[in-house]
Structure formats: C-alpha cells, structure tokens
DOSE-190957 format. One record per residue (C-alpha): x, y, z; residue number from 1; residue in one letter. Coordinates in nm, 2 decimals, padded with zeros to 4 digits, m for minus. Layout:
// residues N
PT     px     py     pz resi resn
PT      X      Y      Z  NUM    A
...
END
This chain:
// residues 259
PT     px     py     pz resi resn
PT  02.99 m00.95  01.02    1    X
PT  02.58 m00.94  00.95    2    X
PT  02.47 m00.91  00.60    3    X
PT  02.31 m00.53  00.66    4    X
PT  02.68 m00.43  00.78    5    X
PT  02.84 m00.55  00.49    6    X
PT  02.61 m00.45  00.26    7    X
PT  02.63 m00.07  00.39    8    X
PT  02.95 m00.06  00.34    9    X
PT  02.99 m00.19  00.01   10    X
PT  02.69  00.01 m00.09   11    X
PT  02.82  00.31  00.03   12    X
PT  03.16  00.26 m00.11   13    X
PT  02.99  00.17 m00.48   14    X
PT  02.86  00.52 m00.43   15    X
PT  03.18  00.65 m00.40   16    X
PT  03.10  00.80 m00.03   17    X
PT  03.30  00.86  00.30   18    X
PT  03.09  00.73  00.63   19    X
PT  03.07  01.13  00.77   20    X
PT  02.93  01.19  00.36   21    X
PT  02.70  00.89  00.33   22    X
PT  02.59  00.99  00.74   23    X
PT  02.49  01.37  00.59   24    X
PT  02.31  01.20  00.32   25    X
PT  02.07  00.98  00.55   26    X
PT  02.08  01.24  00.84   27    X
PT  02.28  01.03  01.11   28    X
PT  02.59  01.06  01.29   29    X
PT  02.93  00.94  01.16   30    X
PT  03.00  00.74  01.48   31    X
PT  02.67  00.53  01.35   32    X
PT  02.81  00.46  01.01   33    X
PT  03.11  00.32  01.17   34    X
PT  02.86  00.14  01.44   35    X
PT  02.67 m00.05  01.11   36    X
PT  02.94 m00.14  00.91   37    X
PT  03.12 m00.28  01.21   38    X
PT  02.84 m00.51  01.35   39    X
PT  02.87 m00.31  01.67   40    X
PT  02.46 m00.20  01.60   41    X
PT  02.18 m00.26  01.37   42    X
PT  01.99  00.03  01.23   43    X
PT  01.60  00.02  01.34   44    X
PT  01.36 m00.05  01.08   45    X
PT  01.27  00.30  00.99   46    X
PT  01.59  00.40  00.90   47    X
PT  01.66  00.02  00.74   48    X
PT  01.38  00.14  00.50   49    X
PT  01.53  00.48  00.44   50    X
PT  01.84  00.35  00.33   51    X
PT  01.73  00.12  00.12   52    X
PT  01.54  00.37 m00.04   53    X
PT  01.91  00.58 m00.04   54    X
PT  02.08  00.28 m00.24   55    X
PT  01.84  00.24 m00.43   56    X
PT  01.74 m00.14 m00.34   57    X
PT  01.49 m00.37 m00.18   58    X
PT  01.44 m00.38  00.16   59    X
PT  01.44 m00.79  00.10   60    X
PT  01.74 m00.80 m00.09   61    X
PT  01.87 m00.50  00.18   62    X
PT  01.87 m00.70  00.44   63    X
PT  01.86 m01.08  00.34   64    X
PT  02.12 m01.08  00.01   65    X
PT  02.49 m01.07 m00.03   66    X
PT  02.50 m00.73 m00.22   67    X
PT  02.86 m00.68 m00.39   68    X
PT  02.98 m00.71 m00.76   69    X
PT  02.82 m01.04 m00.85   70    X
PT  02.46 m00.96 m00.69   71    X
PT  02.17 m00.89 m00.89   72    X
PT  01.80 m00.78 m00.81   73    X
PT  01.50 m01.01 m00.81   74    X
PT  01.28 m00.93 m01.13   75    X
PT  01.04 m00.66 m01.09   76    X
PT  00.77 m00.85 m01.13   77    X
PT  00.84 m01.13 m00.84   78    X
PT  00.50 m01.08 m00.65   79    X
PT  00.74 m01.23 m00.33   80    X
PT  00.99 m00.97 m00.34   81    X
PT  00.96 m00.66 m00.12   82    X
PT  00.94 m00.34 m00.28   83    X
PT  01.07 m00.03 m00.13   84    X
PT  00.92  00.30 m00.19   85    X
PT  00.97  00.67 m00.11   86    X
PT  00.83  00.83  00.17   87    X
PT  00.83  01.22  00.37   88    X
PT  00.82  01.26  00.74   89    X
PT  00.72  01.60  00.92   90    X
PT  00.93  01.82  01.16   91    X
PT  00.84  01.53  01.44   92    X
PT  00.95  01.24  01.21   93    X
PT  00.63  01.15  01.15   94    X
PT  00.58  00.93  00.82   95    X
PT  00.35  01.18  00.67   96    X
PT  00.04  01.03  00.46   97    X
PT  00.09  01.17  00.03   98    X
PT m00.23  01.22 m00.13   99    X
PT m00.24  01.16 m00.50  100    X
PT m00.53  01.34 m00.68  101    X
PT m00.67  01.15 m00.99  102    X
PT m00.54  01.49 m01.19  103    X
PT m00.17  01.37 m01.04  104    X
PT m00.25  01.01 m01.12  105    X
PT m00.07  01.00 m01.45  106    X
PT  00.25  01.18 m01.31  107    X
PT  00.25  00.95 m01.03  108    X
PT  00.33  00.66 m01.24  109    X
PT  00.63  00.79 m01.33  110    X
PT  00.78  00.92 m01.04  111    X
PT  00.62  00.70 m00.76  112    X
PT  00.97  00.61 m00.69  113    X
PT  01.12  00.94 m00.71  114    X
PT  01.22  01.10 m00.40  115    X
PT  01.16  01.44 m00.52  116    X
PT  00.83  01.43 m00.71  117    X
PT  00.65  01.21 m00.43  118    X
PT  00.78  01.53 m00.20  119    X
PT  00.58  01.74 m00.41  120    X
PT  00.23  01.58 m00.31  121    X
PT  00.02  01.73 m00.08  122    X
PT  00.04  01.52  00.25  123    X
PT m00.08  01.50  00.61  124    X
PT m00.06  01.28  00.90  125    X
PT m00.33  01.10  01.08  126    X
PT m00.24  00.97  01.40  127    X
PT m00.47  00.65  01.43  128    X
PT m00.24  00.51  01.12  129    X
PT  00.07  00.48  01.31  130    X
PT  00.21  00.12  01.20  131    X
PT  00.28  00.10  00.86  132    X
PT  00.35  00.32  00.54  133    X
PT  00.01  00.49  00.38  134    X
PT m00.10  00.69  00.11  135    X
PT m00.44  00.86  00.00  136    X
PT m00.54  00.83 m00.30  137    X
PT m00.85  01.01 m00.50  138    X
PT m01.12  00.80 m00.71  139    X
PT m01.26  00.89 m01.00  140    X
PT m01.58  00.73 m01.15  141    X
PT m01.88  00.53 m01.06  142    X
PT m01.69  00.15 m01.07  143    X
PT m01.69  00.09 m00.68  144    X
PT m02.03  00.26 m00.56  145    X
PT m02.21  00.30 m00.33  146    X
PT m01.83  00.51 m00.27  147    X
PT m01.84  00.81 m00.48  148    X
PT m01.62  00.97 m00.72  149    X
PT m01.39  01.22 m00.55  150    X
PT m01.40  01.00 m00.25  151    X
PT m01.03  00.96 m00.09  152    X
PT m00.92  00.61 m00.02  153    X
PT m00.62  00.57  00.26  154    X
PT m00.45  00.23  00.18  155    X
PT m00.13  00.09  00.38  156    X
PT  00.17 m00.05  00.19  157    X
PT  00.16 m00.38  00.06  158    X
PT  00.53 m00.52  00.08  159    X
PT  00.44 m00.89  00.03  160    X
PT  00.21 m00.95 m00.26  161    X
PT  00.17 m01.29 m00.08  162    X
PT m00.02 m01.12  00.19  163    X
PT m00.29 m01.03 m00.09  164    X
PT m00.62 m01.13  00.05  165    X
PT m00.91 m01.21 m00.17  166    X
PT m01.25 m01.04 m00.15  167    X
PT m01.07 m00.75  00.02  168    X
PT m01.03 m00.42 m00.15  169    X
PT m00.71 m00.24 m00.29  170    X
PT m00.56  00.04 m00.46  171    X
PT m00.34 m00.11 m00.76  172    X
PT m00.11  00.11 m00.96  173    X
PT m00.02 m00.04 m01.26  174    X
PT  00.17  00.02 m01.59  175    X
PT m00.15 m00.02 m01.82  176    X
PT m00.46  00.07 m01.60  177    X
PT m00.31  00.37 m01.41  178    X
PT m00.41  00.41 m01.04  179    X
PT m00.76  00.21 m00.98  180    X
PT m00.93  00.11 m00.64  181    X
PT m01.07 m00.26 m00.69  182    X
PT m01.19 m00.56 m00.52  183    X
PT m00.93 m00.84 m00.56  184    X
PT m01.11 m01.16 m00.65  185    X
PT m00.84 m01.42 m00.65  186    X
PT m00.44 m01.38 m00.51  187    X
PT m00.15 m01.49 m00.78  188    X
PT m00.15 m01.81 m00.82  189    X
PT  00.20 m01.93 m01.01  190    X
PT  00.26 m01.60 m01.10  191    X
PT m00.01 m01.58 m01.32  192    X
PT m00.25 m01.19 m01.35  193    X
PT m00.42 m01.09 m01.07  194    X
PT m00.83 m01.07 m01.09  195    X
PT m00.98 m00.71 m01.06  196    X
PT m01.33 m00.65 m00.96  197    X
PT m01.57 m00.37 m00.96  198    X
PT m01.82 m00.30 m00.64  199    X
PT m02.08 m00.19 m00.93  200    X
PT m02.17 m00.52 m01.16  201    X
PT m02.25 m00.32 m01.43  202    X
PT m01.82 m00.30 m01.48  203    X
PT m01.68 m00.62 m01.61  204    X
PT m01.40 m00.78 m01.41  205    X
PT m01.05 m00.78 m01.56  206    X
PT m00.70 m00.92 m01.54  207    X
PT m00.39 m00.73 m01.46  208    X
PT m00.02 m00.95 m01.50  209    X
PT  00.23 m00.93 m01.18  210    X
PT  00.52 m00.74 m01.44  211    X
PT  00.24 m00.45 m01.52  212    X
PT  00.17 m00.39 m01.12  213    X
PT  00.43 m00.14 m00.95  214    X
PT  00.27 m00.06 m00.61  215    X
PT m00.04 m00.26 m00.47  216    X
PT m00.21 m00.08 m00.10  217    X
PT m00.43 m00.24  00.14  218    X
PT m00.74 m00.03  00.13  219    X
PT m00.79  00.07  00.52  220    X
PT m01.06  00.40  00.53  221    X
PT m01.16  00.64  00.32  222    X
PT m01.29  01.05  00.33  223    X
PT m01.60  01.13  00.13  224    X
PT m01.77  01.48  00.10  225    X
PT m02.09  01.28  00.02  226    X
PT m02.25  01.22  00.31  227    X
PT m02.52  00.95  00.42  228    X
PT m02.88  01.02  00.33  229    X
PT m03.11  00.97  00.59  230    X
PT m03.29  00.70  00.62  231    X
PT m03.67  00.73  00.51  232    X
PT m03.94  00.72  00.73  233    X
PT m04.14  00.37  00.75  234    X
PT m04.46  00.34  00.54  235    X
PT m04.72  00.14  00.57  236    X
PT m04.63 m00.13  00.33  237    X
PT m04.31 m00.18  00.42  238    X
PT m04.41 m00.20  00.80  239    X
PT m04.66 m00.44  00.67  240    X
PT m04.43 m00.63  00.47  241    X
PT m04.18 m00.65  00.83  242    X
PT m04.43 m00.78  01.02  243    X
PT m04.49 m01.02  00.77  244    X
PT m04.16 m01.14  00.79  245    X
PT m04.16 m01.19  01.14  246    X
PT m04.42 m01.38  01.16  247    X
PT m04.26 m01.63  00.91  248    X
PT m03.94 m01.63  01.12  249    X
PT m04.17 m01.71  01.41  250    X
PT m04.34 m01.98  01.26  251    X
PT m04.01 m02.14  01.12  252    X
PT m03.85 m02.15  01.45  253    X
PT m04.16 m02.27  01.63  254    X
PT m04.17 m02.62  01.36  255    X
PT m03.81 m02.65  01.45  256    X
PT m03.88 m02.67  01.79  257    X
PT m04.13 m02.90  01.75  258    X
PT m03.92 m03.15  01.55  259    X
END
C-alpha cells in the first residue's frame, strides 16, 4: 500500500468520517475513496492538493510522510517544506485567480489559510496562467517605481522556498511586514532572513527571518491603470549628443580593427 493511500485513510478515519462522507466533503465518488485507500488508483495532483488542503496538511508531508499517531509536521518555518494553501475554482473547475486589495491586506494575514475568508475575495481567471496556483495582489506606495501604487501584481505560488531566485521579484506575506512586493537580493542561506529590496533606492533594504514569512509568490505580470507616457519628441541636443555617440562607437571599433 502507497503512502497517499494509507495516509487517506488514516486521515479520514482521525476525522471521524465514512468514505461516502469524506467523498461529499471533497466532491468525489465513494467508489474513488475506496479506489485511494486501496492502492487500486492515485488521485491526480489537483485533487492531491485539495485534500491536503481538507486535512489540513502539507502537500510534502501528504504525499511523502508516514502520517498516523506518532507523525508530526515539519516546523513552519522550514523554507524546504511545501506549503499548502486555499484555493476557489469556477463552475468549469478553473483555479480562479483571488485578488487581495491593500485595504484586505491586513485580514488576509489572518485567514490566508482559511477556506472561507479566501472565498470571500474578489477573483477571476486568466487563461494564459494555466500551470500553477496565482493570486493578484494590490501595491500600495512608491517603494518599487517606476510600477505605481494601485498597480496589481499576479504572482504564482512558491511551494519550494529553495526555488527562490535572486534579483527576481516577489510578493512576500509575512507576520511583521504585511503583504509587500520586493526584489529578493539573496536566497536563504542556512536558514538565515531573507534580503528584501526596493526598485526605488531611496527605500533601504531589509531583512525578513524564514519563521516570520507565511506565503512567498513568484511575481509573473502585473495590471496598471497608469499608462506609458509617450515618448518625447527628439531635440536638437539630444540628437546632437546621439550622433556624438555614434561616432565614438565608430571610432572605437574602427582601432579594434586595426589592432
């Protein structure tokens, strides 16, 4: 018997639930329950993700972990352990996209792991972000120009804090700083804070410890109501000052040449 099967049923058993209960719960048919828990099938990753969410446990420890009396979770803070979180779909089973406004920033730290407030978010669904979980969220201030406050950013679920790459941006809820939208200067290194830094030098970088982050997304677009300026017309001086620089271009590649 696989480790998902037996975990399902002890989990469901823990929760006190026959399979045609625990298969209303989730939204499946008994004959699956009996399918899972008897190695006769393995649930596909969607739905892996939904129950996990259902019993309350990672997706790592869901699907790679003995899970009975003596099992405990990882620590929190463990920037290799996979985190599970709460998601909606539409009528077409869709994994919609939540938006969380900076006046729902607050309230989102406490119930980003609720089931029922994250169903209270407005949401919508793009479909050019198929693969993978997202989530919009709103950003407030001047601290990552040229984007503008009130811009949306969409960022995709980061599961593996591992998978952190520097120099890249990311939304990073945390327990002290709230929901911000930073540049990541340098990944965890032994555990130790991660490096936040502002697109606008006039903000001063900062450190933020693995235990204080809950959720950490991989910045991947963004909506702004502020559109592009045009760009201005050429005047003499700076057409002067182009031409200029071609010719120094020229001239440089013309002595390599010759050497």
């Amino acid at each position: 018997m696989s480790l998902i099967s037996q975990n399902i049923k002890f989990l469901r058993k823990k929760k006190g639930l026959t399979q045609q209960a625990f298969a209303d719960a989730v939204n499946i048919k008994r004959s699956l329950v009996g399918a899972y828990e008897e190695d006769r099938a393995d649930p596909k990753y969607d739905l892996l993700k939904k129950l996990a969410i259902f019993f309350d446990v990672t997706l790592d420890d869901f699907i790679n972990e003995t899970i009975d009396e003596n099992w405990k979770p990882k620590p929190k803070g463990d920037p290799n352990n996979l985190r599970i979180l709460s998601i909606t779909v539409d009528k077409e089973d869709n994994e919609n996209i939540e938006m969380v406004p900076v006046k729902a920033s607050a309230g989102y730290l406490n119930g980003y792991a609720d089931p029922q407030y994250v169903a209270t978010l407005p949401k919508f669904y793009l479909p050019m972000f198929k693969q993978g979980t997202y989530r919009a969220f709103e950003i407030n201030g001047d601290s990552m120009l040229p984007l503008q406050s009130g811009s949306i950013i969409i960022g995709e679920y980061l599961e593996r804090w591992a998978d952190i790459k520097a120099g890249d941006t990311y939304v990073v809820v945390s327990k002290s700083e709230g929901v911000v939208y930073k540049r990541i200067a340098s990944r965890f290194k032994d555990n130790k804070s991660l490096k936040l830094v502002s697109d606008n030098p006039v903000y001063d970088p900062y450190e933020v410890a693995p235990e204080d982050i809950v959720e950490i997304w991989k910045a991947k677009g963004y909506f702004s109501t502020h559109l592009p300026e045009p760009t201005p017309e050429p005047t003499m001086e700076s057409l002067t000052g182009m031409v200029a620089q071609m010719q120094r271009s020229i001239s440089k590649l013309e002595k390599n040449s010759n050497n």
